[in-house]
C-alpha positions in Angstrom: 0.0 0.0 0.0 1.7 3.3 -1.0 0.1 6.4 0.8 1.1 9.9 -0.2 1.2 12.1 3.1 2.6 15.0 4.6 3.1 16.5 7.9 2.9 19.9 9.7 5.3 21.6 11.5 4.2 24.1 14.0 5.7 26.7 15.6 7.0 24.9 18.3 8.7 22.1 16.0 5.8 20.1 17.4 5.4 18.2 14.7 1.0 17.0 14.0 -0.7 14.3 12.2 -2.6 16.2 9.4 -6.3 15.5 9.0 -5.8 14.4 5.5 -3.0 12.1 5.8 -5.3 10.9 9.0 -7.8 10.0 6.8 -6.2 8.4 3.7 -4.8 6.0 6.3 -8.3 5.1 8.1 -9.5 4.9 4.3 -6.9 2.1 3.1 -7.1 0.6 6.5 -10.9 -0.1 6.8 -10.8 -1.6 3.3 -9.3 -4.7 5.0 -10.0 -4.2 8.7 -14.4 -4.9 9.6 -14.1 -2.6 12.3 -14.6 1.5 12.7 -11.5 2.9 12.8 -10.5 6.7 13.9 -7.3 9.0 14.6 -7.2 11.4 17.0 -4.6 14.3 16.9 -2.9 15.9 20.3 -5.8 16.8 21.8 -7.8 14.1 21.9 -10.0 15.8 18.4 -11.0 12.9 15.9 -9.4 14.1 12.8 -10.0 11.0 10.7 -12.8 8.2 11.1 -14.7 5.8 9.1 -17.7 7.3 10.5 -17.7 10.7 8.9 -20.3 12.0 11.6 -17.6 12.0 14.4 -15.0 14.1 12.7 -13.7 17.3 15.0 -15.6 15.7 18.3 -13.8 14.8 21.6 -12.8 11.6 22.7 -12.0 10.6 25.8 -10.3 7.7 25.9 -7.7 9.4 23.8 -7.3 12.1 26.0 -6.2 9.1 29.0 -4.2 7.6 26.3 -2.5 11.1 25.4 -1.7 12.1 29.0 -0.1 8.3 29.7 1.4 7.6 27.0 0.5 4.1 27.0 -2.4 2.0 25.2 -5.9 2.1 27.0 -8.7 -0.3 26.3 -12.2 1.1 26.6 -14.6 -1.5 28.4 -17.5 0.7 28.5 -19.3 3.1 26.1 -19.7 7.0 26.4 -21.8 7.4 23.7 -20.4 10.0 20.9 -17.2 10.5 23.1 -16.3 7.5 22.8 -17.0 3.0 22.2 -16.0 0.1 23.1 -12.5 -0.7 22.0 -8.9 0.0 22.7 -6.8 3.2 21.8 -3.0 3.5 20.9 -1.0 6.2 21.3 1.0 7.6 17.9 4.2 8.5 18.5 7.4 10.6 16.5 10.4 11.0 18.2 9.4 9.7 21.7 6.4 12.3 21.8 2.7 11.4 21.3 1.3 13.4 18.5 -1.9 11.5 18.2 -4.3 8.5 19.2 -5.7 5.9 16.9 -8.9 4.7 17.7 -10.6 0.9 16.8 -14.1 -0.1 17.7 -15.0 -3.4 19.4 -14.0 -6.3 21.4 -10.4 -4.9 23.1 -9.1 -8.1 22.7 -9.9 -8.4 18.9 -8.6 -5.0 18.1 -5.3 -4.6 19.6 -3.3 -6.8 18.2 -4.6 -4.9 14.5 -4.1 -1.5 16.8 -0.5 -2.3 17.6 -0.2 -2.9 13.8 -2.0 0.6 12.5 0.1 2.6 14.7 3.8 0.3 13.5 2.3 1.2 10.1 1.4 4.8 10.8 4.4 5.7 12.6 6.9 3.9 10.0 4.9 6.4 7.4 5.3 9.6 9.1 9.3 8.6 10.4 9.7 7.7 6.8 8.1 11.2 5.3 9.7 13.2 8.2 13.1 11.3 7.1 12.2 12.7 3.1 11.3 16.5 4.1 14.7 16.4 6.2 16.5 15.3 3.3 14.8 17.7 0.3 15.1 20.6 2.9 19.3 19.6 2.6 19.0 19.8 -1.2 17.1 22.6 -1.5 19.6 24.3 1.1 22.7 22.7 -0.9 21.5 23.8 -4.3 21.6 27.3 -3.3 24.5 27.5 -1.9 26.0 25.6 -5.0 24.2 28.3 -7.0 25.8 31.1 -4.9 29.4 29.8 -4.8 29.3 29.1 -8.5 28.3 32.8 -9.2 30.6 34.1 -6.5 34.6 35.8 -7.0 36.9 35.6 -4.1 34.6 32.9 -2.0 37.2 33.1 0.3 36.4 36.5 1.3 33.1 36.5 1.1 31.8 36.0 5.1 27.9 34.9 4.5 29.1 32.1 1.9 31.8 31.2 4.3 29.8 30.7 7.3 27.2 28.5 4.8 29.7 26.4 3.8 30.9 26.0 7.0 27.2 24.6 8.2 27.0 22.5 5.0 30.6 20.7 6.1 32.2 22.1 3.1 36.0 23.2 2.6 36.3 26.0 0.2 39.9 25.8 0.5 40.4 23.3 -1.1 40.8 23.6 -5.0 38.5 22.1 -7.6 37.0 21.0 -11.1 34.3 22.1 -12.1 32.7 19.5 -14.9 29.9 19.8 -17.4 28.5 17.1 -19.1 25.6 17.7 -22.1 23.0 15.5 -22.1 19.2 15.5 -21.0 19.7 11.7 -20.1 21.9 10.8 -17.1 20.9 7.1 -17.1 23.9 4.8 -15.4 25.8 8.2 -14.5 27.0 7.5 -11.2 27.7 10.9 -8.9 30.8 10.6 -6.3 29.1 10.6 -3.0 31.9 13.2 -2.5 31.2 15.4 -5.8 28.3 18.2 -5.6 25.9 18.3 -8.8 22.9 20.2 -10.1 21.7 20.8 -13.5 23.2 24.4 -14.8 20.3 24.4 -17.5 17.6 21.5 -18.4 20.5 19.5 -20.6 23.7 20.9 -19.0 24.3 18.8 -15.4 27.2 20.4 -13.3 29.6 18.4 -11.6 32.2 19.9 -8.7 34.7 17.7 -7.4 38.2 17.7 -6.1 39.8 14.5 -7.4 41.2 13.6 -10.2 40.0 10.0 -10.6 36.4 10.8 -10.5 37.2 13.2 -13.4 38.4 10.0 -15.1 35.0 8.2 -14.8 33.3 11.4 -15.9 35.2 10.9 -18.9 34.7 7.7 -19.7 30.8 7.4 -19.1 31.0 10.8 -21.9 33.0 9.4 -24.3 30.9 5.6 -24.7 27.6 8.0 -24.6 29.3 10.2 -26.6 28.3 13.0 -24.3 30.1 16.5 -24.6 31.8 16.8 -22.0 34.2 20.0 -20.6 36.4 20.2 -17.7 38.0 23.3 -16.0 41.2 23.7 -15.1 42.2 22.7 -10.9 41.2 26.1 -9.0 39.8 28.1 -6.1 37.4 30.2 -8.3 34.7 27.9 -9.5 32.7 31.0 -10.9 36.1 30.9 -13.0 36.1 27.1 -13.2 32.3 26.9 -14.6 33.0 29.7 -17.4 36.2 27.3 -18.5 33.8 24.3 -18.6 31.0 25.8 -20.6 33.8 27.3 -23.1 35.0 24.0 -23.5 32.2 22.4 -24.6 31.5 25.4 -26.9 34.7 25.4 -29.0 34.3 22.1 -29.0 31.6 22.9 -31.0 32.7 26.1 -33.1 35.5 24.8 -34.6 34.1 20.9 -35.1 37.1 19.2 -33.1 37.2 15.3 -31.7 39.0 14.4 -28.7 38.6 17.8 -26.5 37.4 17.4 -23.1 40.2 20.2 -21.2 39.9 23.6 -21.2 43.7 23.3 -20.8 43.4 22.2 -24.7 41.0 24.6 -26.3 42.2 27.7 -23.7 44.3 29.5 -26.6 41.5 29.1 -29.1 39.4 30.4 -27.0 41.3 33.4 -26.3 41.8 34.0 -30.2 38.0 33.3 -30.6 37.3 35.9 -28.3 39.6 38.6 -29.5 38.9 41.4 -32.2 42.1 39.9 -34.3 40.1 39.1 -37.0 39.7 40.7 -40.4 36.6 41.8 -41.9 38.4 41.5 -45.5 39.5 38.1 -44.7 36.5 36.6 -43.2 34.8 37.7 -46.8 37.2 35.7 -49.1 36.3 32.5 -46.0 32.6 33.2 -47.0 33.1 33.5 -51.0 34.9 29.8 -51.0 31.3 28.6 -50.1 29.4 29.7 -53.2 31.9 27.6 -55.4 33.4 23.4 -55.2 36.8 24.6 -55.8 36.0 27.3 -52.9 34.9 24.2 -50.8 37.8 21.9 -51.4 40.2 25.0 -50.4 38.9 25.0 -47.1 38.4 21.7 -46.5 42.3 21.5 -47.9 42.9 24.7 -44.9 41.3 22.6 -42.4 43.1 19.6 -42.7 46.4 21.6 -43.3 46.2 23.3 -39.7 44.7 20.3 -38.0 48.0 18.3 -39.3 50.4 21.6 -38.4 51.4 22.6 -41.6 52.6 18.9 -42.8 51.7 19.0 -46.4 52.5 15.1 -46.6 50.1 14.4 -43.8 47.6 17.1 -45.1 47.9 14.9 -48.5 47.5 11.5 -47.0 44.3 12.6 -44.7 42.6 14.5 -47.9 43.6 11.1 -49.9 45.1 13.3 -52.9 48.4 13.8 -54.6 51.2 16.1 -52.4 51.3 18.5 -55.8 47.1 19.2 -55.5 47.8 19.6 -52.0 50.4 22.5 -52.7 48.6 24.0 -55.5 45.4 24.4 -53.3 47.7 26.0 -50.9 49.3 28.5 -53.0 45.8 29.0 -54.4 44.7 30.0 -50.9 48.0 32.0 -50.7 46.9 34.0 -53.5 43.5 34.6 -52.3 44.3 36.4 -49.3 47.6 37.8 -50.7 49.3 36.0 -47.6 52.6 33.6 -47.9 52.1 30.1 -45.9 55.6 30.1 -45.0 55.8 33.4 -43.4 54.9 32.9 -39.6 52.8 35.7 -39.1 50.8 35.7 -42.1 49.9 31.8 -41.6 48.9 32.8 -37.7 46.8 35.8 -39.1 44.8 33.4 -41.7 44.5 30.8 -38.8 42.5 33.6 -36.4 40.4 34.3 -39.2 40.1 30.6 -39.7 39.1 29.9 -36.8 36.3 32.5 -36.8 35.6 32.1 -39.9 34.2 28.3 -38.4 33.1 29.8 -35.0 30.2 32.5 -37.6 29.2 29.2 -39.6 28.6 27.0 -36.7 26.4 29.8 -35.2 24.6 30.3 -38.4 23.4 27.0 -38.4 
């Protein structure tokens, strides 16, 4: 029998049966039990009963049962306060928050009494146990929120003294992981990592030790998840922004095998500067309309992603080393730049590369 329920917490951190979990429990119960059943809360008021017409009246023999503490049979009858039967105190953390109530022969209904209130009181420890426990998440989450949004954590007094009451060290240095993917099925989260979804397919991961990065890795790569992780520091504010521009060069400039900021950090930076060329970008954009402008870029692409090796750049495009070198001298004349001069290959690179960062955001 599943019963959804919830409790009340008063003022007084006195915690009280609610009439409504009260009820659904008399309800499921009577279905198998032939006798009335009722549920008193802390004052001896029926809150719950399978006879509808005694709901918010007083009964007494809950009020003995309430001030002892311990079960009371009722013998005799006083009429709408109270029948024959036997009533058993309800009990959360050693206090009696409650009575329930059966009808009939004392010695017929106790042992199903002592059974209601095992059942009742499992629920309530078990929902009490489950509020305790979402409160913690809800508390952790925003404090994960605030320290990933947060410079110099170290300095900052109010995050300090959370952290402190949370049991965590913000000392100690960090990753700070994101993994891309709306299903997180057989991903298994260190007990001593912190997570919580950055957006509704981005799920952050913080942890502090390199082998847990390792199995990060490996449950991204057999998905084939993107994946990016930050750089070791104190600043995860810092550490998020490297993950999230890992994953997104990643993506700019099509690469395979990139999972490190530390390996896309200089991209990044070049990505992000005003290096670029207008007049260069333009010739990028003309190669499209043609075939022979396509093969000249897919010929600059594999020439930079093999360093400059015009054997390599051959092999990969599967073509002969002389159309490899006329392509390049054809690109050479294009942007009136010469392939063997170091900084006119590292200018036609930056514009490369956002050149491919505008078409992957056009798409």
């Amino acid at each position: 029998m599943f019963i959804i329920i919830k409790l009340i917490v008063n003022e007084g951190n006195n915690m009280k049966l609610d009439p409504n979990l009260a009820q659904t429990i008399v309800d499921k119960m009577m279905e198998n039990i032939p006798y009335n059943i009722n549920m008193m809360n802390e004052k001896g008021v029926i809150i719950a009963s399978g006879d509808k017409k005694r709901l918010n009246s007083l009964h007494i023999g809950a009020i003995d049962t309430i001030k002892s503490g311990k079960t009371k049979p009722m013998i005799e009858s006083y009429g709408k306060f109270g029948q024959p039967g036997v009533n058993i105190p309800v009990e959360f953390k050693h206090q009696t928050i409650g009575v329930i109530g059966i009808t009939g022969d004392p010695k017929k209904v106790t042992p199903l009494a002592s059974l209601l209130k095992v059942s009742t009181e499992l629920l309530i420890s078990q929902l009490n146990d489950s509020k305790l426990e979402n409160q913690h998440k809800e508390t952790l989450n925003h404090f994960l929120y605030q320290w990933t949004n947060t410079d110099n954590v170290l300095e900052n007094d109010e995050l300090s003294i959370r952290a402190h009451s949370l049991n965590i060290d913000l000392s100690l240095p960090r990753f700070a992981v994101i993994i891309e993917t709306n299903n997180t099925n057989g991903l298994i989260i260190n007990q001593s990592d912190f997570h919580f979804n950055q957006t509704a397919e981005q799920i952050l991961i913080i942890t502090k030790k390199q082998e847990n990065i390792e199995y990060y890795l490996a449950f991204c790569q057999k998905n084939h998840f993107p994946i990016g992780i930050s750089n070791r520091g104190y600043n995860l504010k810092q550490a998020v922004k490297e993950a999230q521009a890992t994953i997104k060069v990643t993506k700019e400039l099509n690469l395979t095998n990139i999972y490190y900021f530390q390996q896309i950090k200089f991209s990044n930076e070049l990505l992000n500067s005003n290096l670029y060329s207008d007049k260069y970008l333009s010739v990028f954009k003309n190669f499209l309309k043609t075939k022979s402008g396509n093969e000249l870029l897919e010929t600059l692409e594999c020439y930079f992603k093999h360093n400059g090796n015009v054997t390599d750049t051959s092999q990969a495009l599967q073509v002969h080393r002389n159309t490899t070198n006329y392509r390049l001298n054809k690109i050479s004349e294009f942007f009136e730049l010469n392939l063997h001069d170091l900084t006119d290959i590292f200018q036609l690179y930056i514009n490369f590369l956002q050149f491919k960062k505008q078409q992957y955001h056009k798409k």
